[in-house]
C-alpha positions in Angstrom: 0.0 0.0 0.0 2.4 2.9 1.3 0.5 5.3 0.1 3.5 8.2 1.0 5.8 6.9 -1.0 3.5 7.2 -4.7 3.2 10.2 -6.9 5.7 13.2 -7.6 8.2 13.9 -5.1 8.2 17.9 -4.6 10.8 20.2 -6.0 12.7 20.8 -3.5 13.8 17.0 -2.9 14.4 17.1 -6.8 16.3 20.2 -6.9 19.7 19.7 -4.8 20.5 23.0 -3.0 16.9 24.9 -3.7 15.6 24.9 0.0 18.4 26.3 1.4 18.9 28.9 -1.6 15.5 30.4 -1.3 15.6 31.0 2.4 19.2 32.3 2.3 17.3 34.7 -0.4 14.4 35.4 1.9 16.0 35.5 5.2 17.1 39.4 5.0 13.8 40.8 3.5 11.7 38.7 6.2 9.5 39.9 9.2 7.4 38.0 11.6 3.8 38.7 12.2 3.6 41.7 14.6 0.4 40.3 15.7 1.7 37.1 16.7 -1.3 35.4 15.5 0.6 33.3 13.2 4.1 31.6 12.7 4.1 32.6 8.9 6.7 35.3 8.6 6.1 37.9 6.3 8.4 38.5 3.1 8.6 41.4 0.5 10.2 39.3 -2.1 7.8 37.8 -5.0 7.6 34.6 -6.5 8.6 36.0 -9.6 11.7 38.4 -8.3 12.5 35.0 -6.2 12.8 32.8 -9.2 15.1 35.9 -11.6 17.1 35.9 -7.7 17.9 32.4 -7.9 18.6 32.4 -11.9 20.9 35.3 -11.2 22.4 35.1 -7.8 23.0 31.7 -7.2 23.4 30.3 -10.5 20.2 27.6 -11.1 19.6 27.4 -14.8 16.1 28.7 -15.9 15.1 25.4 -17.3 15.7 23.7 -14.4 14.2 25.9 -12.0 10.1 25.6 -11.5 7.7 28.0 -12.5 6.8 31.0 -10.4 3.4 29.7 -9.0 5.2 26.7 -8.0 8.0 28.9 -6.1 5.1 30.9 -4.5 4.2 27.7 -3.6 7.5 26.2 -2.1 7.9 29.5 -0.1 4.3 28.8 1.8 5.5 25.9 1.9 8.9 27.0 4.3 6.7 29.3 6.1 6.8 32.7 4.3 4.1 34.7 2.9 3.5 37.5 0.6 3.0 40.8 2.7 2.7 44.1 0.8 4.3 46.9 2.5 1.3 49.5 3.2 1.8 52.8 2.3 1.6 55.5 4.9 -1.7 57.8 4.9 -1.4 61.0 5.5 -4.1 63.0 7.8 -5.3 66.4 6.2 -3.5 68.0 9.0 -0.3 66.7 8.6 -0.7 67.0 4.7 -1.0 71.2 5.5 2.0 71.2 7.6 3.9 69.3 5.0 2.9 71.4 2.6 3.9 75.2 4.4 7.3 73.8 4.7 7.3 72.7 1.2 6.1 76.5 0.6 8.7 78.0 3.3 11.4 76.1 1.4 10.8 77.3 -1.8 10.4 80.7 -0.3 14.4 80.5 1.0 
């Protein structure tokens, strides 16, 4: 029966080296969950800039290397997930501060 040992084996048991490459890659642009709800830790990097990273920094040849979705899916996989960095919104208030300084500084 052993029904664990049938079917495709995953990429990353194929691939010698993968693993290790795509966390050393992930590793500096991670964070964990500030919340703590979770153990996933938060990366900036993309599936796709992930896969061009490992083509051009650590030397995997694009044929060999899997397609993007299946990255995306190796990094959830090791515990990291797509967070995009929010971008900071301005009150009205401090938009009209900002914006007599811009005016004083053109002024000078």
């Amino acid at each position: 029966d052993y029904y664990q040992g049938r079917g495709r084996k995953r990429t990353e048991d194929i691939l010698p080296g993968l693993k290790e490459a795509i966390i050393s890659l992930a590793e500096p642009v991670t964070q964990a969950d500030p919340a703590m709800k979770t153990s996933l830790a938060y990366t900036r990097i993309t599936a796709k800039a992930m896969r061009k990273a490992l083509i051009i920094d650590k030397g995997f040849s694009e044929y060999d290397l899997p397609t993007e979705c299946s990255i995306g899916n190796i990094m959830n996989r090791l515990g990291y997930s797509l967070k995009r960095v929010q971008k900071t919104n301005y009150s009205s208030r401090q938009l009209s501060v900002q914006n007599k300084i811009d005016s004083l500084m053109i002024l000078y």
